[in-house]
C-alpha positions in Angstrom: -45.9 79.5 2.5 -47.3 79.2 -0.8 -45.3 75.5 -1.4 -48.4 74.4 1.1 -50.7 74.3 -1.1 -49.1 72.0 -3.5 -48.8 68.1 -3.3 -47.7 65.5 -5.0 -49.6 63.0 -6.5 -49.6 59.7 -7.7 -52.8 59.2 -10.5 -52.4 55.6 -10.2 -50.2 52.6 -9.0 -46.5 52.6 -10.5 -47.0 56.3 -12.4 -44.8 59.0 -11.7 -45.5 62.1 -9.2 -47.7 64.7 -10.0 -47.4 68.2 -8.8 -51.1 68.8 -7.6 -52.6 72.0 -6.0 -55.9 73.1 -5.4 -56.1 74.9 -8.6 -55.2 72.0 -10.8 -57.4 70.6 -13.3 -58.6 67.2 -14.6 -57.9 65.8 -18.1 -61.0 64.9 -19.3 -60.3 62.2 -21.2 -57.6 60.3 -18.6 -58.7 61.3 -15.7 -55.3 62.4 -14.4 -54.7 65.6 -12.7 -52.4 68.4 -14.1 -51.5 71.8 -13.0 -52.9 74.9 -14.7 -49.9 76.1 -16.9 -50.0 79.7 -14.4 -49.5 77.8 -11.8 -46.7 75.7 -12.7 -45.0 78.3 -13.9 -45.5 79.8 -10.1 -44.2 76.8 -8.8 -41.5 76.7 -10.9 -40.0 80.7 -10.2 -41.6 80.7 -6.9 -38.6 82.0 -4.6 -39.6 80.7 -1.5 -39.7 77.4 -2.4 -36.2 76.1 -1.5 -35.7 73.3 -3.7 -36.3 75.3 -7.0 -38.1 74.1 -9.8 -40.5 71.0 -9.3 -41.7 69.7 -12.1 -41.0 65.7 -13.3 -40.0 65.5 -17.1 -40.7 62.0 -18.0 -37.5 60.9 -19.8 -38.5 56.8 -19.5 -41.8 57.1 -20.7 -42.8 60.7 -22.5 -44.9 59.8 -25.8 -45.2 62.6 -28.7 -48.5 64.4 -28.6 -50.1 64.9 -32.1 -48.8 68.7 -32.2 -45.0 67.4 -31.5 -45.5 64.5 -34.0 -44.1 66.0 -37.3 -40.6 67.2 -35.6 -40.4 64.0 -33.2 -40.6 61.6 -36.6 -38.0 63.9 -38.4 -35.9 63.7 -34.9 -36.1 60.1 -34.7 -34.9 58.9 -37.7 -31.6 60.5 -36.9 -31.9 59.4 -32.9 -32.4 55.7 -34.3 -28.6 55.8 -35.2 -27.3 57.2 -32.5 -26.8 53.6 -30.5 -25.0 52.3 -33.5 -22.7 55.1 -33.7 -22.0 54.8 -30.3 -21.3 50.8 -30.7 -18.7 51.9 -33.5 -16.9 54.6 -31.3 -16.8 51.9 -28.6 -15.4 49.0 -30.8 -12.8 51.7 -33.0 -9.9 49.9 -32.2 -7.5 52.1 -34.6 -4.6 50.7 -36.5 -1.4 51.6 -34.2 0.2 48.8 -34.6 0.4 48.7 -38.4 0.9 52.3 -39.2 4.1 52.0 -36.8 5.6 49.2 -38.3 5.4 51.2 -41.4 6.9 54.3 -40.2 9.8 52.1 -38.8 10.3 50.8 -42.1 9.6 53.0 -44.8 11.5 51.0 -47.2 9.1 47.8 -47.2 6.3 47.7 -49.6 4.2 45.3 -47.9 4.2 46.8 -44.9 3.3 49.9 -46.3 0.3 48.4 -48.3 -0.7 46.3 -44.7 -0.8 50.2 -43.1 -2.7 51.8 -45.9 -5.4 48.8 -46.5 -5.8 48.7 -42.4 -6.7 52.7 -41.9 -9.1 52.9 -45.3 -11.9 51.6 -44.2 -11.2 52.8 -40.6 -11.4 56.3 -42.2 -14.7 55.0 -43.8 -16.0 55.0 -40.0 -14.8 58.3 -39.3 -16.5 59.7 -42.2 -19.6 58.4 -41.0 -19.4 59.6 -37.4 -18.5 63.0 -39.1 -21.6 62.7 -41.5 -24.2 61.7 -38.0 -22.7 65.3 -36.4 -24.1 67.0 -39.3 -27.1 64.9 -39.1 -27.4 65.6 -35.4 -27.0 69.5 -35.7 -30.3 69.7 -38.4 -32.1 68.1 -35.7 -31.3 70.0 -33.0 -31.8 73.1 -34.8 -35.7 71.4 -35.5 -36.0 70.9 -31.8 -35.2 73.9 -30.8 -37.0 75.9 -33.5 -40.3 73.7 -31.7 -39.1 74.0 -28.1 -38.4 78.0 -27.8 -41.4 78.9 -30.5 -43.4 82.0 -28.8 -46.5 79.9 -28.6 -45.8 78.8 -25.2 -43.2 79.9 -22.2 -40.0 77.9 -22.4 -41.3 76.6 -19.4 -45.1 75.5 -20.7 -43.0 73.7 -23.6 -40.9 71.4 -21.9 -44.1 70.4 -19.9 -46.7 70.1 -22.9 -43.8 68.7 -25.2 -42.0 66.2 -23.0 -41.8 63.9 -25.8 -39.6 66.6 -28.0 -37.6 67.6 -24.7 -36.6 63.8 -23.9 -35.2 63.8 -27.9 -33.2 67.0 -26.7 -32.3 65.1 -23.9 -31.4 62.0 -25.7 -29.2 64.4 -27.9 -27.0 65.7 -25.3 -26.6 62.3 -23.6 -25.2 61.0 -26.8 -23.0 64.2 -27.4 -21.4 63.3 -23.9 -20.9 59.7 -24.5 -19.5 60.4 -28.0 -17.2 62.7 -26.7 -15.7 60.9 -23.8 -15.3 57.6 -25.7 -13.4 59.9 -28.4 -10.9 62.0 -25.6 -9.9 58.5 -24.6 -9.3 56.9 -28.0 -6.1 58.9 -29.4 -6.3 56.3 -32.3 -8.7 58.3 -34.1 -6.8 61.4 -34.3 -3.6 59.0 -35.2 -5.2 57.1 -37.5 -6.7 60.2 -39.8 -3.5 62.0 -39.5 -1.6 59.1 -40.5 -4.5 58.6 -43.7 -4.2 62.5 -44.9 -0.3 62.4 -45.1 -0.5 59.1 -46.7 -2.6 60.4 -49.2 -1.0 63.9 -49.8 2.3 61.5 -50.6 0.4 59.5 -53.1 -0.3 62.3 -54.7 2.9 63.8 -55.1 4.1 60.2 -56.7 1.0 60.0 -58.5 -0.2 56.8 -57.0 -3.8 55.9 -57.1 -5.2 55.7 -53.9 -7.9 53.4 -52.7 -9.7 55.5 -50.1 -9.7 58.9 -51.9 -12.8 58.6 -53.6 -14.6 58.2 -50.0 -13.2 61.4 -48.6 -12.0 63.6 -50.9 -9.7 66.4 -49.8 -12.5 69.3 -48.8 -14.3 66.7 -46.8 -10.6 65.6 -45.4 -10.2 69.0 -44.6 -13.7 69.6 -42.7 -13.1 66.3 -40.7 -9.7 67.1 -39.8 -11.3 70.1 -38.0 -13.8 67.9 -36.1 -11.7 66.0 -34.7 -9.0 68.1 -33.5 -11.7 69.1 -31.0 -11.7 67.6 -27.6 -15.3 67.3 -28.0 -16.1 67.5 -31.6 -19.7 67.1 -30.8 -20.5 69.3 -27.9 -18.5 71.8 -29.9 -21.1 71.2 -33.3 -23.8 71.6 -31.1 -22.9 74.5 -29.1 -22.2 76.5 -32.8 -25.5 75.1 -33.7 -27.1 76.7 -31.0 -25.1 79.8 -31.6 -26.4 80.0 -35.0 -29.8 79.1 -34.3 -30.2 82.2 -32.2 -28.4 84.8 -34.2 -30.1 83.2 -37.2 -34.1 83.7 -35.4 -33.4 87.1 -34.3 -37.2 88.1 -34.0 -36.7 85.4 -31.5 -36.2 86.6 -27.8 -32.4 85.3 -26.5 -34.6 84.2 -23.6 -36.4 82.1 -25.3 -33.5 80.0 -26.2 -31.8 80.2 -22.7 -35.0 79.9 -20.6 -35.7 76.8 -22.1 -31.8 75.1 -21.8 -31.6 76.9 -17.6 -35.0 75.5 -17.2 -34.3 71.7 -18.0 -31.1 72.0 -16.0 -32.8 73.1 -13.1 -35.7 70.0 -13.7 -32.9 67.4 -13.8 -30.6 69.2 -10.6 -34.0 68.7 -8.6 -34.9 65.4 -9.7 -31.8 64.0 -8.9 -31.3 65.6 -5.4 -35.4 64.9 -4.5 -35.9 61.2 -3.3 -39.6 61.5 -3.9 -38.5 62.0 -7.9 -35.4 60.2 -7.8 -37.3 56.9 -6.7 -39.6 56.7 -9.9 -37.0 56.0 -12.2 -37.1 52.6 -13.2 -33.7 52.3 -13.7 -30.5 53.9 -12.1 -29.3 54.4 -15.9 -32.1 57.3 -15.6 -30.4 59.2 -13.2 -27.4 58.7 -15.2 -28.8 60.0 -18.2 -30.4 63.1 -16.1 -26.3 64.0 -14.8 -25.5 63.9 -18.7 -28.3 65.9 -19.9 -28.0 68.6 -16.9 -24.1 69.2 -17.9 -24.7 69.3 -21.6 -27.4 72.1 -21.0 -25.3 74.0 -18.9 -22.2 73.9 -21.3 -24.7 75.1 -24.4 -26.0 78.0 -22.0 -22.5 79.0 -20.9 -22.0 79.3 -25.0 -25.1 81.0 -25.5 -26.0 83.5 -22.7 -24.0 86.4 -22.9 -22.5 86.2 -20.1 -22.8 82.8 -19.1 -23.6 79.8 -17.0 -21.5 81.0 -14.4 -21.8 84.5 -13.4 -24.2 85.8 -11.0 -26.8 87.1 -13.1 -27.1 83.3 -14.2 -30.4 81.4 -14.2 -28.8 77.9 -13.4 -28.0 77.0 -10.0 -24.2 76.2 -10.8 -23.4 75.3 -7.0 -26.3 73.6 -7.1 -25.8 71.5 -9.8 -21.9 70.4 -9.0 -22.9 69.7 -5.5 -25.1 67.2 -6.6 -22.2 65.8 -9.7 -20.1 65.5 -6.0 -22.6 64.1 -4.5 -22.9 61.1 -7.1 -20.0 58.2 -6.5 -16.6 58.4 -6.6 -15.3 58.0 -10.2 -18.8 58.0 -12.0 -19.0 61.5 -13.0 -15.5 62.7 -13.8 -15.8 63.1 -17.4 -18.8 65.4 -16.0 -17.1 67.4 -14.5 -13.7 67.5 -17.1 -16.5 68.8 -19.4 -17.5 71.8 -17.3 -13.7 72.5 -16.9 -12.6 72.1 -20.3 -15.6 72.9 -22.3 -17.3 75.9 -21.1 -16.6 79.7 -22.2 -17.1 81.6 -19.3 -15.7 79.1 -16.4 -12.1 81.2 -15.9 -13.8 84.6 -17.0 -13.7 87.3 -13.6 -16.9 87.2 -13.0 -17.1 83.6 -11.8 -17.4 82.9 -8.1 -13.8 81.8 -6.3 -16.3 79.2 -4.6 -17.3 77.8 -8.0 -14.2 77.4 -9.7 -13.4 75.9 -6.2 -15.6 73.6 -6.3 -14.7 72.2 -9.6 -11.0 72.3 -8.7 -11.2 70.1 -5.7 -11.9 66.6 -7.0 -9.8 66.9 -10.1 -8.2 63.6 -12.4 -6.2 61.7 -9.1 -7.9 63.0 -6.4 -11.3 61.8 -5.0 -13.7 64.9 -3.4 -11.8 65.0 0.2 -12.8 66.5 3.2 -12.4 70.9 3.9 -9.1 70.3 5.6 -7.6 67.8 3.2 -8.1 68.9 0.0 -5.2 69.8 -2.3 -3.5 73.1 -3.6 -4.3 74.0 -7.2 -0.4 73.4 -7.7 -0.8 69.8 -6.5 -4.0 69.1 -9.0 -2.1 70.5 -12.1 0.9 68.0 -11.5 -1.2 65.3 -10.5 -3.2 65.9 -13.7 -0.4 66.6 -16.3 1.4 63.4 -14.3 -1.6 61.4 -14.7 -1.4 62.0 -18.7 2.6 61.1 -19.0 2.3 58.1 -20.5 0.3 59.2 -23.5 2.5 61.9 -24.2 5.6 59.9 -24.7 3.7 57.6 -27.2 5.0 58.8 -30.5 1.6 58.7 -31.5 -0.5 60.4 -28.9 -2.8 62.8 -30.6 -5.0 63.0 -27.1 -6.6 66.8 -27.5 -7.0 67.3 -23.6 -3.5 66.6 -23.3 -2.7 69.1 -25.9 -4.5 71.6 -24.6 -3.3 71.3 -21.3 0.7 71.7 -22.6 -0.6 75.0 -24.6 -1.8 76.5 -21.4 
């Protein structure tokens, strides 16, 4: 088998594995040992190597090369805000409490005023989180204008620009954490709501109003549509990924989807080879890898013609959910909610019975059981909407899952 002629390799004490054969050359200025670009690229489509692609990208330590520099500074400013944003979402505590003592007495004055001077500058947040999603789409369409260029294979990019595909990477992981931390924070939804028909009332009584000057009503209008979304920012990057490739059409397709199946199959194989697995430095890593695999496979899925899922795919799907199962109980639901809820081609015919299977199983209430144990599809949906209940008798629940879920 060809896979015996390649080893791994350590170039010194603490550094992470090398894919070495007897082909590879030496750096001359480090010393270190890299594999001819052909021969990656064999490695990585070679079909009799089991475990797929085998190639480390360096998410804890990649450093921008002077040909990545110019898109990785433009990429950074806007990455350098992300953990703030983040810190916002996490501490939005919304204004329930007020804006239903107001609508339970519509007659007092003060309470009204308390409601109105709680949700303005709450709004104020929401604007800004709206305003980083726009922020965040101009700099994924920089990355991948880099990453997919015709220069290099998809392949030869993520490997000679790790620093530019650990930015991507950083981009989906925040995407996913933005979006689960908003699913499970109806506030927002209640708050804005609550702000616009507020507003639209001063306005017929020709009332000033504080907090129209920060979002007028066309912004009002564009936010409203963000975050009706159950992942408003999944959703702007899967259009901006859209629009990037029917905007480059001298670009191949491929291009765009080699690159996104590539670094899917880079993080499956990481996480499911100990020999990779053990060099990150921290379990947060490995976390960050699940993220960034999911978030590549739902922008495929919206991208590819036909899909992440169908046959004809370049991921590994049962690959890649075998090893979201295989992580601890608990950890990776919102993982997996976001390849059932999120993705375009999931319930379309041409996906496997074994795949939407294997996302069934394991569903909100239900831990991955054993082949003889695990529930009907009847039993999941009522353990799911049950599991919602509560919210939905809350006056004010605005939850977008659970929406959803009564539309279907």
């Amino acid at each position: 088998m060809r896979a015996a002629a390649v080893r791994l390799e350590m170039n010194e004490p603490g550094s992470h594995l090398l894919l070495v054969s007897p082909d590879s050359e030496e750096n001359e200025n480090t010393g270190k040992r890299y594999l001819n670009m052909g021969n990656l690229l064999k490695v990585l489509t070679c079909t009799d190597l089991e475990q797929g692609p085998n190639f480390f990208l360096d998410f804890e330590n990649a450093q921008p090369t002077e040909p990545e520099r110019e898109v990785w500074d433009q990429v950074n400013v806007v990455l350098k805000d992300a953990r703030g944003i983040l810190d916002d979402l996490q501490d939005y505590k919304g204004a329930g409490e007020e804006i239903r003592e107001a609508i339970q007495n519509p007659s007092d004055e003060s309470l009204q005023e308390k409601a109105w001077g709680a949700v303005v500058p709450l709004v104020g947040k929401l604007k800004k989180f709206y305003e980083f999603s726009q922020r965040l789409e101009a700099a994924l369409h920089s990355l991948l204008g880099a990453l997919t260029s015709t220069r290099y294979s998809p392949t030869e990019h993520l490997e000679r620009e790790q620093a530019l595909a650990k930015q991507f990477a950083e981009i989906l992981h925040f995407t996913l954490r933005f979006d689960e931390l908003k699913m499970t924070n109806p506030a927002i939804q209640n708050d804005f709501s609550y702000y616009r028909r507020t507003l639209n009332r001063m306005r017929i009584n020709n009332v000033p109003a504080e907090g129209e000057n920060e979002v007028n009503n066309e912004l009002a209008n564009r936010m409203s549509l963000f975050y009706a979304e159950a992942t408003p920012m999944l959703k702007t990057l899967s259009d901006a990924t859209t629009k990037f490739v029917s905007e480059n059409k001298n670009l191949p397709i491929e291009n765009t989807t080699d690159c996104l199946s590539t670094m899917a199959s880079v993080c499956k194989v990481m996480l499911e080879t100990p020999e990779y697995r053990s060099r990150f430095a921290s379990e947060e890593t490995a976390s960050f890898c699940l993220n960034v695999m999911v978030g590549v496979i739902i922008l495929y899925d919206y991208v590819h013609p036909v899909g992440a899922f169908a046959k004809s795919s370049k991921i590994d799907m049962k690959g890649c959910i075998k090893v979201l199962r295989d992580q601890p109980p608990n950890s990776v639901e919102g993982l997996l909610n976001a390849l059932r809820y999120t993705t375009k081609h999931l319930n379309d015919d041409s996906t496997s019975k074994h795949i939407k299977a294997m996302l069934q199983y394991g569903t909100i209430g239900f831990p991955s059981q054993s082949e003889n144990h695990r529930p009907n599809s009847d039993a999941v949906l009522q353990a799911s909407v049950a599991s919602v209940k509560s919210e939905e008798s809350s006056p004010l629940c605005c939850c977008p899952l659970v929406l959803r879920e009564q539309r279907r």
